[in-house]
N, C-alpha and C positions, 0 to 999 in steps of 0.2 A: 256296909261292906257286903260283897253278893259272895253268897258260897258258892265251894266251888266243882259243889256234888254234878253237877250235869258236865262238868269239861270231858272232852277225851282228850287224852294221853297219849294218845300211837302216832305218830305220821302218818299217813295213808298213801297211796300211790299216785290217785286222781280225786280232784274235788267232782261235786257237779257242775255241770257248765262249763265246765273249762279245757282247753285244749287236752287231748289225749298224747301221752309220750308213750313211747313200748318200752323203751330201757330206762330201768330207775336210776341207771347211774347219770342219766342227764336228767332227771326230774326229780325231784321231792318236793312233797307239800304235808304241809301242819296244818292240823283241823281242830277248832275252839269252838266249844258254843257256850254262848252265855243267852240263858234264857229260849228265846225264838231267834236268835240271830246266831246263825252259823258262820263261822269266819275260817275262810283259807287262805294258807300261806304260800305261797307257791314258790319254783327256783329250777333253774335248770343250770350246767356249769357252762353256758355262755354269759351270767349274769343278768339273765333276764329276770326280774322279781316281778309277781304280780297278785294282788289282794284280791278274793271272793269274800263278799257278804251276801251270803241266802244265792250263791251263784250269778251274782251282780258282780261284773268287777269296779271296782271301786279308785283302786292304787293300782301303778305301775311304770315304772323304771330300769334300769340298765344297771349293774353296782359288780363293778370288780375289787373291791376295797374289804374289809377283814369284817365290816359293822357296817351295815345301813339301818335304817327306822323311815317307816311308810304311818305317819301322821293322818286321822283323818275322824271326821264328828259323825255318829250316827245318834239323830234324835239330840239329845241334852247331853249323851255319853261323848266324850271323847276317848278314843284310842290310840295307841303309838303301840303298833309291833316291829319289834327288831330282833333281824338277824344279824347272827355271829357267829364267824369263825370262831371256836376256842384253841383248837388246835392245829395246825397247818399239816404237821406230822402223819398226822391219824384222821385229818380232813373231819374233825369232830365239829357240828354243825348246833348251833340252840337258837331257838326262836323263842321269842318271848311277847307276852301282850301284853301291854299298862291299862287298867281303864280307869278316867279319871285321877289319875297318877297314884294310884295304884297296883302293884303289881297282880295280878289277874291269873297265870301262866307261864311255865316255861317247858318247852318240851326239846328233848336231845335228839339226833340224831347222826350215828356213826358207820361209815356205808360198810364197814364190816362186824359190829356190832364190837364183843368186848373181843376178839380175836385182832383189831387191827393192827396194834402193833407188830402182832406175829406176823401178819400176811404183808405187808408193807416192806420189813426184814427179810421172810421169806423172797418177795418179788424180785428186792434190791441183789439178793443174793444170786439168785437164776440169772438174773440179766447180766450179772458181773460175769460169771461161772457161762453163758454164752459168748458174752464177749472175747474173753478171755481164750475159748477156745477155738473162735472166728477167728482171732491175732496167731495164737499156735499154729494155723493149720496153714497161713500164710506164709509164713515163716519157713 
């Protein structure tokens, strides 16, 4: 079993190689490394997913669905990273890597960190409270 002192943990914004977005809110990517091999996960909210190895893309697919898994062999390793919605609410996001059927990884990511609930209630709340007073002023 490979430790799993060299992983990072953060999401980052942009891998190498890979297309450059300016707003994070249509892009995030998850960065692994296990050993010399660097693995990115990538995603924008059109659905578009797509896998970096070492800035190689390797995977990539289309996925509107709550859970995809991007399958693929490097060397003797095999991998399976899958993303997943956890939460629809709070748009809470985890990617995760299997190597060898193994769990390897999992890393979270929440576009408003641990404040989402609040800001989500808050938004719902302004939008109601404009609405509401776009309908009064007709009236």
């Amino acid at each position: 079993m490979m430790s799993n002192t060299n992983n990072t943990s953060t999401p980052t914004s942009t891998p190498p190689s890979a297309p450059k977005k300016t707003n994070l809110i249509n892009y995030i990517s998850f960065t692994f490394t296990d050993g010399d091999r660097q693995i990115n996960a990538t995603g924008d909210i059109f659905g578009k997913e797509v896998i970096y190895v070492n800035g190689q893309q390797i995977s990539k697919k289309r996925n509107y669905k709550i859970k995809s898994i991007h399958a693929f062999t490097l060397g003797e390793d095999q991998y399976e990273l899958e993303y997943h919605v956890t939460n629809l609410f709070t748009s809470t996001l985890k990617c995760t890597l299997v190597k060898n059927n193994v769990h390897f990884k999992t890393q979270t990511w929440k576009p408003f960190g641990k404040y989402s609930l609040y800001v989500v209630l808050g938004l719902g709340f302004a939008a109601g409270l404009v609405g509401a007073l776009k309908f009064a002023a007709v009236l």
